[in-house]
C-alpha positions in Angstrom: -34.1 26.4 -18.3 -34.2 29.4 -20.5 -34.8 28.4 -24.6 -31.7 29.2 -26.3 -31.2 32.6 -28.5 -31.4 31.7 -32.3 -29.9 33.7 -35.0 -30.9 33.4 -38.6 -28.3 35.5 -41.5 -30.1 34.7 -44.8 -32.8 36.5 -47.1 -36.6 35.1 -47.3 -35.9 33.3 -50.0 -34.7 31.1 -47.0 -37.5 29.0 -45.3 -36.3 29.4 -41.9 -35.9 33.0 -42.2 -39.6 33.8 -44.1 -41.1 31.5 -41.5 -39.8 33.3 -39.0 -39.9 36.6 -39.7 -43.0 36.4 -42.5 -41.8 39.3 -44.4 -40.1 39.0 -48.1 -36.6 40.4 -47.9 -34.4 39.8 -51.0 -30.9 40.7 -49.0 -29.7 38.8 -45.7 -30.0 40.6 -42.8 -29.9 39.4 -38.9 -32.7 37.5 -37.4 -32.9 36.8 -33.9 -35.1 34.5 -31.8 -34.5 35.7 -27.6 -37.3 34.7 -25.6 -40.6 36.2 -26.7 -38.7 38.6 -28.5 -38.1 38.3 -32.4 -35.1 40.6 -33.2 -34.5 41.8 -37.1 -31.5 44.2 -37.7 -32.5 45.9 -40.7 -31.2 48.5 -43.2 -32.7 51.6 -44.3 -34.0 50.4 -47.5 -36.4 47.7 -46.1 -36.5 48.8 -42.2 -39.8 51.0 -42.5 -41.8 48.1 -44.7 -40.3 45.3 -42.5 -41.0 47.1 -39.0 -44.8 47.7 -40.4 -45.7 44.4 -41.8 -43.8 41.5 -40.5 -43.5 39.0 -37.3 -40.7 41.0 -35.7 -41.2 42.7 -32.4 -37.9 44.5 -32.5 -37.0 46.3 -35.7 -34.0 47.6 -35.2 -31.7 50.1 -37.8 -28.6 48.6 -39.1 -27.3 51.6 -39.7 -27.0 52.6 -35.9 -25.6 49.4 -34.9 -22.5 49.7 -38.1 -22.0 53.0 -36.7 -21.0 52.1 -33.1 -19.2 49.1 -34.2 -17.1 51.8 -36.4 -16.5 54.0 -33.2 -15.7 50.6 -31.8 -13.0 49.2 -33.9 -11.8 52.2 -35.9 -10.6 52.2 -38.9 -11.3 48.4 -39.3 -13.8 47.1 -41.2 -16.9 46.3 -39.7 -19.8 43.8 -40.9 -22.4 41.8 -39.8 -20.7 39.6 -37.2 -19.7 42.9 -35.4 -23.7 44.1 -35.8 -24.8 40.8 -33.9 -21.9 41.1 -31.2 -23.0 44.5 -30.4 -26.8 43.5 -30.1 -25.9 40.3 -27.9 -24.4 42.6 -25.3 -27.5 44.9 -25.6 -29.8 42.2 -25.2 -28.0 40.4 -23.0 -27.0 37.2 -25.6 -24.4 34.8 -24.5 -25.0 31.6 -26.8 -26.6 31.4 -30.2 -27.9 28.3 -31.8 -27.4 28.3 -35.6 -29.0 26.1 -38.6 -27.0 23.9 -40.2 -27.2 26.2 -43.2 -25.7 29.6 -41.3 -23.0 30.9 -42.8 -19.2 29.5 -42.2 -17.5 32.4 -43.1 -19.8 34.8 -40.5 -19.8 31.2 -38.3 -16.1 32.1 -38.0 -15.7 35.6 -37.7 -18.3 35.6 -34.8 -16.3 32.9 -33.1 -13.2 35.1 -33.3 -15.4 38.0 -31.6 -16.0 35.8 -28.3 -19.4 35.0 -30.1 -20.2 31.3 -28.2 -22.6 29.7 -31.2 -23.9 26.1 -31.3 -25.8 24.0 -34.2 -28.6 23.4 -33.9 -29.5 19.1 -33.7 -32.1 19.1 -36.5 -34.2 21.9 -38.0 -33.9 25.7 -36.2 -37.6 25.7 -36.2 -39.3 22.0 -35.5 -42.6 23.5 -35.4 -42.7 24.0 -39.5 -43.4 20.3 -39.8 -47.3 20.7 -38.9 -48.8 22.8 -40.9 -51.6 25.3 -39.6 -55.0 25.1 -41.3 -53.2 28.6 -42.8 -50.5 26.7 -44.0 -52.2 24.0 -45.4 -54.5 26.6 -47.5 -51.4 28.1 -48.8 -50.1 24.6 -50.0 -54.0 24.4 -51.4 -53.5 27.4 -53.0 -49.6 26.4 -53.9 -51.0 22.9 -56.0 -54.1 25.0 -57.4 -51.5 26.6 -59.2 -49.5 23.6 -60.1 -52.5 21.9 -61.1 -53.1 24.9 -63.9 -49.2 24.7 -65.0 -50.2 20.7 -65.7 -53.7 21.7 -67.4 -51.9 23.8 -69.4 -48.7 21.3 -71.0 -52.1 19.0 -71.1 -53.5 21.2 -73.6 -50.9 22.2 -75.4 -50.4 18.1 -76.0 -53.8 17.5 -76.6 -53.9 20.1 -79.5 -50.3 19.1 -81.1 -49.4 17.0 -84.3 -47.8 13.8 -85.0 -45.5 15.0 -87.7 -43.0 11.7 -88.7 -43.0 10.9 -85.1 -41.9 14.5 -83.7 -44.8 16.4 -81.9 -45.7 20.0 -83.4 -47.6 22.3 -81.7 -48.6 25.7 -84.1 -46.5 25.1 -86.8 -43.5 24.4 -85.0 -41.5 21.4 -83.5 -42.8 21.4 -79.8 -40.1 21.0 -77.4 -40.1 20.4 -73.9 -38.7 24.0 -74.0 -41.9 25.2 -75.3 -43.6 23.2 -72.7 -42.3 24.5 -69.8 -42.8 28.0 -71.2 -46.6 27.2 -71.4 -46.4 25.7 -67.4 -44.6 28.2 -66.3 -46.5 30.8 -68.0 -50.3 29.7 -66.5 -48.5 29.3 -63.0 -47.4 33.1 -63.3 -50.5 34.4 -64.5 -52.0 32.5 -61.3 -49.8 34.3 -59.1 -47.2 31.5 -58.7 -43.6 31.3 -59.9 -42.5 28.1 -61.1 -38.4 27.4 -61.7 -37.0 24.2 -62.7 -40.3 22.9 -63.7 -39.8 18.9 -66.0 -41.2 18.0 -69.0 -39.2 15.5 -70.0 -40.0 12.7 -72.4 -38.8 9.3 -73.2 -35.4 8.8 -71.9 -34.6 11.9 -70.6 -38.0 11.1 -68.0 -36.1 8.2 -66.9 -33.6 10.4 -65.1 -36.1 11.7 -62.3 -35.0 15.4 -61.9 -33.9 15.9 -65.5 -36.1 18.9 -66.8 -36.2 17.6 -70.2 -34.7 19.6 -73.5 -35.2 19.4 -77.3 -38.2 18.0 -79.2 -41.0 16.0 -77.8 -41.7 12.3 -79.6 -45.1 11.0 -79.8 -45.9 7.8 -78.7 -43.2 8.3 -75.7 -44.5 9.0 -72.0 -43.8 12.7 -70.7 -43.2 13.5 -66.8 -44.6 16.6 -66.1 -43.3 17.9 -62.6 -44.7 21.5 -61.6 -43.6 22.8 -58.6 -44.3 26.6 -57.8 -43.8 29.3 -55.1 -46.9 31.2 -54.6 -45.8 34.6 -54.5 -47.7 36.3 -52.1 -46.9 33.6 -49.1 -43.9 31.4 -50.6 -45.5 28.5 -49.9 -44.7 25.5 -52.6 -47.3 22.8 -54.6 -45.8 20.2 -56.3 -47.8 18.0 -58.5 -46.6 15.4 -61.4 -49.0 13.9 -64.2 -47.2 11.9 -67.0 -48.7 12.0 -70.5 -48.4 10.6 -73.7 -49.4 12.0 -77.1 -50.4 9.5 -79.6 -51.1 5.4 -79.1 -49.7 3.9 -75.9 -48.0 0.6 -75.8 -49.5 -2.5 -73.7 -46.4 -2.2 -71.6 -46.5 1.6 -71.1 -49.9 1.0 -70.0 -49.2 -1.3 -67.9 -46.3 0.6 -66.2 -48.7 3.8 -66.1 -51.0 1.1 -63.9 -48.7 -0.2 -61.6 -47.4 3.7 -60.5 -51.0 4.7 -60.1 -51.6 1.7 -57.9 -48.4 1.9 -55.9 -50.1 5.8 -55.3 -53.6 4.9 -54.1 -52.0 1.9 -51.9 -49.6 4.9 -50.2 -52.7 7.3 -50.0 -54.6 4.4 -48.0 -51.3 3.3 -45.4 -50.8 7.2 -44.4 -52.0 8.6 -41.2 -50.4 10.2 -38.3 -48.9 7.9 -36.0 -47.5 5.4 -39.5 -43.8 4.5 -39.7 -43.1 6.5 -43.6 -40.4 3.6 -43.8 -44.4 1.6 -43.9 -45.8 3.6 -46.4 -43.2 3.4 -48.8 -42.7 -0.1 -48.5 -46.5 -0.1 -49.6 -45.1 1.0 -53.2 -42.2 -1.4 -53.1 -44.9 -4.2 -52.8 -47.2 -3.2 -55.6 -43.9 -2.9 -57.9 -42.8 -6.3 -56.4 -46.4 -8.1 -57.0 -46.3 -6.5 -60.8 -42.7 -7.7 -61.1 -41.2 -4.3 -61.6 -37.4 -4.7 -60.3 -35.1 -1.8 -58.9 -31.7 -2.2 -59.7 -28.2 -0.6 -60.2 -27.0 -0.6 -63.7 -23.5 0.9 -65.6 -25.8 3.6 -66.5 -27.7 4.4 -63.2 -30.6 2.8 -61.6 -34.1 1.8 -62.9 -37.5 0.5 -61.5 -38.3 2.9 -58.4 -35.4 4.6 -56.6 -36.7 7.2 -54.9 -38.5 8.1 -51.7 -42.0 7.6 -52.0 -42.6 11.8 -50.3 -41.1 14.5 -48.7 -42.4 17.2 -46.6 -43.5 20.2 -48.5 -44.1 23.8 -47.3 -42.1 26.9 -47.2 -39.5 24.7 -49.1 -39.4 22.3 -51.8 -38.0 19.6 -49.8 -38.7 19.4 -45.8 -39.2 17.5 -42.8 -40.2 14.8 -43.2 -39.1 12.0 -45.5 -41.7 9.2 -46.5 -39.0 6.6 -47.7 -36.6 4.3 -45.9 -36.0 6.3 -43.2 -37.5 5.5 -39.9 -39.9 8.6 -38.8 -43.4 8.0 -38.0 -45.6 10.4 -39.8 -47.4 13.7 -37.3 -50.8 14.8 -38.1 -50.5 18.5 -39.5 -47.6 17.4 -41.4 -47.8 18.0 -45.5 -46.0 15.2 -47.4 -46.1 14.4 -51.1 -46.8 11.1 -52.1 -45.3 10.5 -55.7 -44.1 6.8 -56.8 -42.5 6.3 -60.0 -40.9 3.6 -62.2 -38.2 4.2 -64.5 -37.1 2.1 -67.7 -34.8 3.3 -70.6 -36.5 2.2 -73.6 -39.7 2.2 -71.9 -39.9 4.9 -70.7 -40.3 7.1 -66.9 -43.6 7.7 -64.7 -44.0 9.3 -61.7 -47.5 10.7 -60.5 -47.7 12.8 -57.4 -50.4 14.2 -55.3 -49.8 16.3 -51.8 -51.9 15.5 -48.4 -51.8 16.8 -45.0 -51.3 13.8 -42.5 -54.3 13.4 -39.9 -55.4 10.6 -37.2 -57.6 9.3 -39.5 -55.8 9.1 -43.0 -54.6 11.5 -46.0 -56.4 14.6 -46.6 -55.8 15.8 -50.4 -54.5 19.3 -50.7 -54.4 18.8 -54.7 -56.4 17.6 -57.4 -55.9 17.4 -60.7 -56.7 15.2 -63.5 -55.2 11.4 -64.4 -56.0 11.2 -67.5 -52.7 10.5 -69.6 -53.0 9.2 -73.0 -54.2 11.7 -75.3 -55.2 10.7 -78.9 
């Protein structure tokens, strides 16, 4: 039986689309899969750069194809749906399959032009869940670059002020504002670009994707979360360290423990072949022995509520989840492994490393620093 045609409608900034295609293209254009054939229906503005240094094998002009669809349907409009109708008939196209994320509007319009399209039963393209030994440099290369945004909110902690309890870094109040600028600013320089990057302190840490805003306290921990695109290959890292400026408490100490031992007993349980369901009950048991408790309050939830990992790559978040889903682990995969506990009053930690899944355990494709309580 034939593989089903795919078609992709998105820019590279999509993962499914820069996988396939492995050329940056900052507009949507058409994308098609067909056999051994990878079909891109580009306009004149990227069609000479795309047609000389991508993936595609056919390259083919929008231009021409908007024409014919004009001498088609005069005098209505014309669009992309009519583009990919005319190059089904050329290539002889009866049935797309489309991602979950294609396009409802174009979904619709193609539908109405006799267009038969089906979704797709999990990801377009299963294959991005092992990672090549290419892949897995660019993820390297992805957390080396994390690892500098993290040195650098490291330093700029370690050479701040305790000024009545506020931290100040040259002269002025340093806010998690000026923090991120300070990540974000080594990841550029490194080649990466890092967006929504945390560094949030005290409370604010306690809500796990809140970026953090307004001055930093001392004495309070600080989730640093760093989590940029490489520019050149738009591969991700993602690494968290949590610091805190000034004298820890007994109990932030011993909540800075149990995360880090929750980590290393994840790091141990994963190799291809493990249930992630296994892996992340791991860190429920360290939390359980420590007597950590997850719970649902007024307010939201505390203790650890979150997936232990998730798949990293071309995208942020990917296939596959190590939480309480049932999916046993692939070697080649790339997963983050990143615990956390979260208390208001006490505070929020999280500390997260990224591996590539073999037979024979967790290789690390990051490496930075634990050290978190800087005097």
């Amino acid at each position: 039986m034939p593989t089903p045609a795919i078609l992709l409608y998105a820019d590279s900034h999509n993962a499914d689309v820069l996988y396939f295609g492995r050329v940056h293209v900052p507009d949507a254009f058409i994308a098609i899969a067909h056999g051994k054939k990878k079909i891109a229906v580009i306009n004149a503005l990227e069609f000479g750069r795309v047609k000389k240094s991508s993936a595609f094998t056919d390259v083919l002009p929008l231009e021409k194809y908007l024409a014919a669809a004009r001498e088609k349907a005069p005098g209505q409009k014309v669009g992309a749906a009519e583009v990919i109708a005319l190059v089904a008939r050329e290539f002889g196209i009866k049935t797309f399959v489309i991602p979950e994320d294609f396009p409802a509007g174009l979904a619709n319009r193609l539908t109405g032009l006799d267009v038969t399209l089906e979704l797709a039963d999990g990801p377009i393209f299963p294959a991005r869940e092992i990672k090549t030994s290419d892949e897995a440099a660019a993820i390297r290369e992805g957390n080396r670059c994390s690892a500098l945004g993290i040195a650098a909110a490291e330093a700029v902690l370690r050479a701040s002020k305790i000024v009545s309890g506020k931290l100040h870094y040259r002269g002025a109040s340093l806010t998690s504002e000026r923090l991120k600028f300070a990540i974000e600013t080594a990841c550029l320089e490194a080649g990466a670009l890092s967006i929504d990057t945390i560094a949030a302190g005290g409370d604010q840490a306690c809500d796990p994707h809140d970026r953090g805003s307004g001055p930093l306290r001392a004495h309070e921990l600080i989730i640093v979360d760093v989590f940029p695109r490489v520019q050149a290959t738009g591969y991700h890292g993602d690494m968290t360290r949590t610091f805190l400026k000034g004298r820890a408490s007994d109990a932030q100490r011993s909540l800075v423990a149990a995360v880090r031992e929750a980590q290393k007993a994840a790091l141990k349980k994963i190799r291809a072949g493990i249930n992630g369901r296994t892996v992340h009950q791991q860190c429920l048991d360290v939390f359980a022995k420590r007597g950590y408790e997850t719970k649902r309050t007024d307010h939201g939830s505390v203790g650890f509520f979150h997936g232990t990992g998730h798949g990293l790559g071309l995208a942020i978040h990917e296939t596959p989840r190590v939480s309480t889903v049932d999916y046993k682990l692939k070697a080649g995969s790339v997963v983050t492994v990143e615990p956390g506990l979260y208390y208001p009053g006490l505070g929020g930690c999280r500390i997260e490393d990224v591996v590539q899944v073999t037979s024979t355990g967790a290789k690390l494709l990051s490496s930075a620093p634990y050290d978190w309580e800087l005097k």
